[in-house]
C-alpha positions as CSV (number, residue, x, y, z in Angstrom):
1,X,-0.9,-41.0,-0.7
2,X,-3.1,-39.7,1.7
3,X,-6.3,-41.1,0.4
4,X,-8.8,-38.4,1.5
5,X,-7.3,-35.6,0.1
6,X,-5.6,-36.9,-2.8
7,X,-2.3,-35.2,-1.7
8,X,0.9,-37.8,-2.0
9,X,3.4,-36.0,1.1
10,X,5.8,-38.9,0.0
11,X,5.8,-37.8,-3.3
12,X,5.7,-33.9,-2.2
13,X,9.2,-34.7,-0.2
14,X,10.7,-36.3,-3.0
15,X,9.9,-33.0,-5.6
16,X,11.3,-31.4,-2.2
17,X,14.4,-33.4,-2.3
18,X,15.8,-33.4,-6.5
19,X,15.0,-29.1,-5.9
20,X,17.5,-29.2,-3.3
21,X,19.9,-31.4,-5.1
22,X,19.5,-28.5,-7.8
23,X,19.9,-25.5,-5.4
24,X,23.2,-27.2,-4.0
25,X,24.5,-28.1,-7.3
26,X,24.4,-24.3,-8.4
27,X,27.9,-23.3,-9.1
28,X,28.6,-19.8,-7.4
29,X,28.8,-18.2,-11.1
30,X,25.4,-18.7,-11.6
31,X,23.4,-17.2,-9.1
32,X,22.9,-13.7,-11.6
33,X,22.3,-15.7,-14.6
34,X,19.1,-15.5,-16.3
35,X,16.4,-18.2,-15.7
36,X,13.4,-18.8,-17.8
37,X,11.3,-16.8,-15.5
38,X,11.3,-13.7,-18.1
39,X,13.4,-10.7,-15.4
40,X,14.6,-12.8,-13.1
41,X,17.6,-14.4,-12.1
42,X,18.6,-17.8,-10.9
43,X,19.0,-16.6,-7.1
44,X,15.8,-14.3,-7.6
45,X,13.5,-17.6,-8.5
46,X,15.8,-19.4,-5.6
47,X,14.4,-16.9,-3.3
48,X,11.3,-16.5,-4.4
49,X,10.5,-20.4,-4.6
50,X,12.0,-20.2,-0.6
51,X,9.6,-17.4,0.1
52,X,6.4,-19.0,-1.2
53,X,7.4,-22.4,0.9
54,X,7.8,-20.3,3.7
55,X,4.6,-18.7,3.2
56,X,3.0,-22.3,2.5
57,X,4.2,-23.6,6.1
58,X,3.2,-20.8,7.7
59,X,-0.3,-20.6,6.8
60,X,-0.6,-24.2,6.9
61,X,1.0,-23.9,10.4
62,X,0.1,-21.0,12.1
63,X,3.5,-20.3,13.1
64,X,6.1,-17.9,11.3
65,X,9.8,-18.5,11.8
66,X,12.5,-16.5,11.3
67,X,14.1,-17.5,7.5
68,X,18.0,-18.6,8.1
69,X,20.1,-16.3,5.9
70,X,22.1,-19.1,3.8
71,X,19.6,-19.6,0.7
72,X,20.3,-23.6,0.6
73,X,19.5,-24.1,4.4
74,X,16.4,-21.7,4.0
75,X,15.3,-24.0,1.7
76,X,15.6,-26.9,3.3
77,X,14.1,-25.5,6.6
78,X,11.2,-24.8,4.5
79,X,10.4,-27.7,2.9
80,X,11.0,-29.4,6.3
81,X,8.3,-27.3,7.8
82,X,6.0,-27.5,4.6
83,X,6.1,-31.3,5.1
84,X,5.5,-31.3,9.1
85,X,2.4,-28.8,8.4
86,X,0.8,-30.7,5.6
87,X,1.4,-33.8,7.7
88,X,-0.3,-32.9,10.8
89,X,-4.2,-34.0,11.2
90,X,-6.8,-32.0,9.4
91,X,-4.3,-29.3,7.7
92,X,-5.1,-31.1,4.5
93,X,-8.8,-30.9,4.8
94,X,-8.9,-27.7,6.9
95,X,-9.6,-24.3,5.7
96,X,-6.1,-21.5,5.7
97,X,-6.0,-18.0,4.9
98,X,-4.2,-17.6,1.8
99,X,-4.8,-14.2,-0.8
100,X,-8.1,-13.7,-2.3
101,X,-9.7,-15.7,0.5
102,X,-8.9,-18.9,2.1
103,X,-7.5,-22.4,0.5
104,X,-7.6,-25.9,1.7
105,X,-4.7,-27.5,3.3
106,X,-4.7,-30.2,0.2
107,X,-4.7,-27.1,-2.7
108,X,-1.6,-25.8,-1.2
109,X,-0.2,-29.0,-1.0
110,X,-0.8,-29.3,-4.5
111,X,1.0,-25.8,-5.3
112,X,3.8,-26.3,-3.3
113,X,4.3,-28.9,-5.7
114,X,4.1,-27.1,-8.7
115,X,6.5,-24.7,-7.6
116,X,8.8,-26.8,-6.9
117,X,8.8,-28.5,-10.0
118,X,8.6,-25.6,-12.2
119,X,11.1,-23.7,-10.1
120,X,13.4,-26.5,-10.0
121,X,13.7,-26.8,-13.8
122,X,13.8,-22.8,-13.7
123,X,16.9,-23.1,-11.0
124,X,18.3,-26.1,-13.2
125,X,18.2,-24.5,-17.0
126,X,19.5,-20.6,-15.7
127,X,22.6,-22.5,-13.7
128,X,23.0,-24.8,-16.9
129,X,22.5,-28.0,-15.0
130,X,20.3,-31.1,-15.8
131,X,17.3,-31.5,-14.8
132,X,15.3,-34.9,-14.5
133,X,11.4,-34.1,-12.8
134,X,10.1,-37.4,-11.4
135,X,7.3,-38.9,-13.6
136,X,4.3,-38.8,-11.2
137,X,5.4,-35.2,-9.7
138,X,4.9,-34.2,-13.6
139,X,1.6,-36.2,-14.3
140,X,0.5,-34.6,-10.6
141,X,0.9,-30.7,-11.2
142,X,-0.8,-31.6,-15.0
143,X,-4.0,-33.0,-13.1
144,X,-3.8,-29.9,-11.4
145,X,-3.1,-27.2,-13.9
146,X,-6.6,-27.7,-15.5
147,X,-8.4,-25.2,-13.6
148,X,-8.5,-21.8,-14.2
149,X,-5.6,-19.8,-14.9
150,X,-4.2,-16.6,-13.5
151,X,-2.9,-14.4,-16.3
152,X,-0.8,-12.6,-13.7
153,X,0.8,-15.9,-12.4
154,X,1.8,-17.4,-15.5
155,X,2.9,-16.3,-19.3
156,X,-0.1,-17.2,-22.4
157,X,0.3,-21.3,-22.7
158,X,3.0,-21.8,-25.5
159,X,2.7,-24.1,-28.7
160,X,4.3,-27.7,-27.7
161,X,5.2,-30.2,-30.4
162,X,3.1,-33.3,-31.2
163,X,4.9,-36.4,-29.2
164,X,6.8,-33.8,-26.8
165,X,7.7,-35.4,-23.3
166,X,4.9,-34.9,-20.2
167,X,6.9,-32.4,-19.2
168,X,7.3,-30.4,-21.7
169,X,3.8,-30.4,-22.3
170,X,3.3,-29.3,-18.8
171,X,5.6,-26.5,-19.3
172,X,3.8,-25.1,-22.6
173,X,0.7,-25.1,-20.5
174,X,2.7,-22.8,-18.1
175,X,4.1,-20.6,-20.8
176,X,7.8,-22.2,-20.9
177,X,9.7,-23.6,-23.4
178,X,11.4,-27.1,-22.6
């Protein structure tokens, strides 16, 4: 972990890594399934999970690239850059533009996680595959999700049962059902 900014970039490239065994695991008929994410499909969460990364390195960066058109390698070369932006000196710390204002490095660190946590059990349930989240990626993105919420982000918080896994739990809060 990087102890000044409370971001874990070891633990970011490992949530990086079981999404990308998920993308590559999709079998080709289901890409148009339904996902959890209410309208959209399992290649239209696959594309927007690749958009926001892309986004993330960019304005972490400074420098926009042009997005390879094979959905699996685009994700892959943007997790690669998210991880050589939020590595480089002072990203973490230093202000970025980002909508409504501007973010430090460490708070988009911290998204990038969540979306590719939450994504990745999106991308796993609409293809029909398991999914396994590590432990401390979970307990991260709940430490996180305290703050305030955007309605527009996420559905209302759903009921979870008393005893229900971490990330399940995590999921209510987000307004999915494990």
């Amino acid at each position: 972990m990087t102890q000044s900014t409370g971001v874990d970039l070891d633990l970011l490239a490992r949530c990086y890594r079981d999404t990308g065994e998920v993308l590559a695991a999709i079998p080709a008929g289901r890409w148009d399934a339904p996902s959890p994410c209410t309208e959209w499909t399992v290649r239209q969460v696959a594309d927007h999970l690749v958009d926001a990364l892309d986004f993330f390195a960019s304005t972490v960066s400074g420098r926009s690239v042009e997005r390879p058109a094979d959905l699996i390698e685009a994700y892959r070369d943007a997790t690669a850059r998210c991880l050589d932006a939020f590595g480089r000196a002072e990203a973490l710390t230093a202000e970025h533009p980002f909508p409504d204002g501007t973010l430090p490095g460490r708070m988009i660190a911290n998204i990038s996680l969540s979306e590719s946590l939450v994504h990745g059990w999106d991308l796993a349930t609409g293809a029909g595959l398991p999914y396994s989240p590590d432990p401390d990626a979970v307990a991260a993105v709940d430490a996180s999700s305290n703050g305030p919420r955007r309605p527009e982000m996420f559905a209302d918080p759903v009921p979870v049962p008393a005893g229900a896994p971490p990330f399940a739990v995590l999921l209510g809060k987000l307004g999915r059902v494990a």
